[in-house]
Steps between C-alpha positions, in 0.01 A plus 500: 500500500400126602419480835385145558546168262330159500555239255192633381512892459657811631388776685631822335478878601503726194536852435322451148147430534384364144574109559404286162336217603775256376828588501893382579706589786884435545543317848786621653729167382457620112207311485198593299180364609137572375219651702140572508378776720305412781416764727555898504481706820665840429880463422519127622364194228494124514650339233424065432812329289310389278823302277 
């Protein structure tokens, strides 16, 4: 679940724990964007749009 977005990341809690370090993630509009992992704490990661 996205908790917080910029017009540079999101903010996501996660239930799975085994992020790749790039990866796409539907926005809630339909659209896809690409993302590098920033930070891990737990469940919650950082993600930078990196498209």
């Amino acid at each position: 679940m996205i908790t917080d977005i910029s017009a540079g990341g999101v903010k996501v809690i996660a239930e799975y724990l085994e992020i790749p370090p790039e990866f796409t993630i539907i926005l809630s509009t339909g659209s896809p964007r690409q993302c590098r992992l920033a930070w891990q704490i737990g469940h919650e990661f950082g993600a930078q749009f990196v498209d």
